[in-house]
Structures are given as structure tokens and as C-alpha cells.
C-alpha positions in Angstrom: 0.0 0.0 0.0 1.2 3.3 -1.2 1.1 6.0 1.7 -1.0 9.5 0.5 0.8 12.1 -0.2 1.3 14.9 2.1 -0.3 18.3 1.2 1.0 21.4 2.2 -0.9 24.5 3.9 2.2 26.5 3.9 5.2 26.1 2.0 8.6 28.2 1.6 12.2 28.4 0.2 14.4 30.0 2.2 16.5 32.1 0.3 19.1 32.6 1.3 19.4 29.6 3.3 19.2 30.0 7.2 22.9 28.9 8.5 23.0 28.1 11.9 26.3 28.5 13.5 28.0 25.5 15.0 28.0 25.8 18.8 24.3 26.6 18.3 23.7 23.8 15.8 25.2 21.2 18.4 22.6 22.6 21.0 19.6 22.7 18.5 20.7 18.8 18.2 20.8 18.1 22.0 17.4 19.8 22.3 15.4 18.5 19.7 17.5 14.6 20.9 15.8 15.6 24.4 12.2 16.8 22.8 12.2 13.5 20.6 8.2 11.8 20.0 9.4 8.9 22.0 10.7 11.1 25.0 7.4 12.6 25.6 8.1 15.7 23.0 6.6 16.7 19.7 10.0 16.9 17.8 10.7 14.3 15.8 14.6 14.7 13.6 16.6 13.0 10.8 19.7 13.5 9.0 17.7 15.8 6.9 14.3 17.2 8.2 13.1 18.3 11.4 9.3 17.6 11.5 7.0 18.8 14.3 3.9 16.9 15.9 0.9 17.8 17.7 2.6 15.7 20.9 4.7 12.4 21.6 4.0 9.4 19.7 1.3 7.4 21.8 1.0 4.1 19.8 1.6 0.9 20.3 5.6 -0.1 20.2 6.6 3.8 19.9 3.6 4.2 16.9 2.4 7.7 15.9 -0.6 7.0 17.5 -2.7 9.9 17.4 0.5 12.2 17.1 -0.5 14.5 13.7 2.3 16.4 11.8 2.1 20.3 11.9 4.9 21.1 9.8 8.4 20.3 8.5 12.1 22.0 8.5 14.2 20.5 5.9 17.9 21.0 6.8 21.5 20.0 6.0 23.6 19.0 9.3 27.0 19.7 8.5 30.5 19.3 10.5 30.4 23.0 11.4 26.7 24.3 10.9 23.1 23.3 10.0 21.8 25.0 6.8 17.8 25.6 6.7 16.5 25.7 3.1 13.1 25.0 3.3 9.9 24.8 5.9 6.3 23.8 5.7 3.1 23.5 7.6 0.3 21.5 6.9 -3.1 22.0 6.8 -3.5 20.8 10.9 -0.7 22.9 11.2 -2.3 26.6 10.2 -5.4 25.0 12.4 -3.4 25.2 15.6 -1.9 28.3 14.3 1.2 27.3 13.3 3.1 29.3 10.6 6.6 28.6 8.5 8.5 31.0 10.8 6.9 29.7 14.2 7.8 26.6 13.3 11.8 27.4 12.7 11.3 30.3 15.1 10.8 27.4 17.8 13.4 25.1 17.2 15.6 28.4 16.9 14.8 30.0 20.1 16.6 27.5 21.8 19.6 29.6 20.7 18.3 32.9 20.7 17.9 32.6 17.2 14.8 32.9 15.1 14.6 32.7 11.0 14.6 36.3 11.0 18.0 36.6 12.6 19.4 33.7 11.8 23.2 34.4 10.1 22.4 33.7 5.9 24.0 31.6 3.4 26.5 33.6 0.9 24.8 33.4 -2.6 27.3 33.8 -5.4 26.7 34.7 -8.9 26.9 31.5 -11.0 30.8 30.8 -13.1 30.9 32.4 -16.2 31.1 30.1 -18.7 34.3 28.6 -20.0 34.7 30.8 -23.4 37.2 28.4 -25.3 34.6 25.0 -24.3 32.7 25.6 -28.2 35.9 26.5 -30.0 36.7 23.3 -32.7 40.7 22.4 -32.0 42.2 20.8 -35.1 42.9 17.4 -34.6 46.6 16.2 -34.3 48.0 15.2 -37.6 48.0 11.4 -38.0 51.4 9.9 -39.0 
């Protein structure tokens, strides 16, 4: 059986990237470890996402249970800092009030952070193109 797909209330890019420094990344990491669904919190984390819940996972065996997902923060753990790039909320979510920056602005305020203060990713303009890749070189003669 093929789970349904997950429709989004609220959904946003963030450009440029939220970087969390690393100190504050580490602790972000502890606290959402110590929040965890099957702690008693409503955090549940992965190598790449951060997803919030309505409370801990109440099922049988450490099951969802009645547990609902209110939104998502999709995120890059790196050696020195966590990079946020993009956050959701689903349609439970906006019920219980929930928003795309109240859900980063919690998991950031842990720090004293929230996304509006959170240090930003450098963009860079893109390379310029290599101007000698589309010029024909003669072969080398053949003996």
C-alpha cells in the first residue's frame, strides 16, 4: 500500500538559506534529541528534516498514534553548521496556528535565534562560462 501524499498548507524556500552556526547547531541537536516523540516531546529529527507533531507518539511499540504532523524543516547538518532551506506547515498545522516562521522560530529560540535573525547563506553569482569549451581544436595530424 502506497502512503498518500502529504499536502501542504504552507510552504517556503528560504532564500538565502538560514545557517546556523555551529555551537548553536550542536545545541539545536541536543534539544530536539531531548524533545524526541518517544521522550514525551513533539520533535521528531533526521539526517535531513526536522518535523513537528501535535505531541509524543502514543501508539503501540513507539507508533504515531494519534500524534498529527504540523509542519516540517528540511535541513543540512554539516560538521560546522546546519543550513535551513526549506519549511512547511500542513493544513492541521495553520489550524493550531502554526506558521513557517513559528515553526523554525521554535526550534531556533533554543539559541536565541529565530529565522529572521538567523546568520544567511553567501549566494554567489553563477561561473561564467568557460569561453574556449565551443571552439573546434584541429585534430593532431596522424602519422
Amino acid at each position: 500500500m502506497v502512503a498518500p501524499v502529504q499536502r501542504y498548507a504552507q510552504e517556503r524556500v528560504i532564500r538565502p538559506a538560514a545557517v546556523v552556526p555551529e555551537r548553536a547547531a550542536r545545541q539545536i541537536m541536543q534539544w530536539l534529541e531531548d524533545h524526541d516523540v518517544t521522550r514525551g516531546g513533539c520533535w521528531l529529527h533526521d539526517v535531513s528534516y526536522v518535523q513537528r507533531f501535535s505531541g509524543p507518539f502514543d501508539g503501540p511499540s513507539g507508533m504515531r498514534g494519534t500524534a498529527v504532523l504540523l509542519g516540517s524543516i528540511h535541513m543540512v547538518w554539516d560538521r560546522w553548521d546546519a543550513t535551513i532551506y526549506r519549511a512547511n506547515v500542513t493544513d492541521e498545522g495553520v489550524r493550531q496556528g502554526m506558521s513557517v516562521e513559528a515553526i523554525c522560530d521554535e526550534v531556533l529560540a533554543v539559541v536565541g535565534l529565530s529565522l529572521r535573525t538567523c546568520p544567511r547563506a553567501d549566494l554567489v553569482d553563477a561561473p561564467v562560462p568557460d569561453p574556449f569549451r565551443n571552439i573546434p581544436h584541429p585534430s593532431p595530424p596522424t602519422p
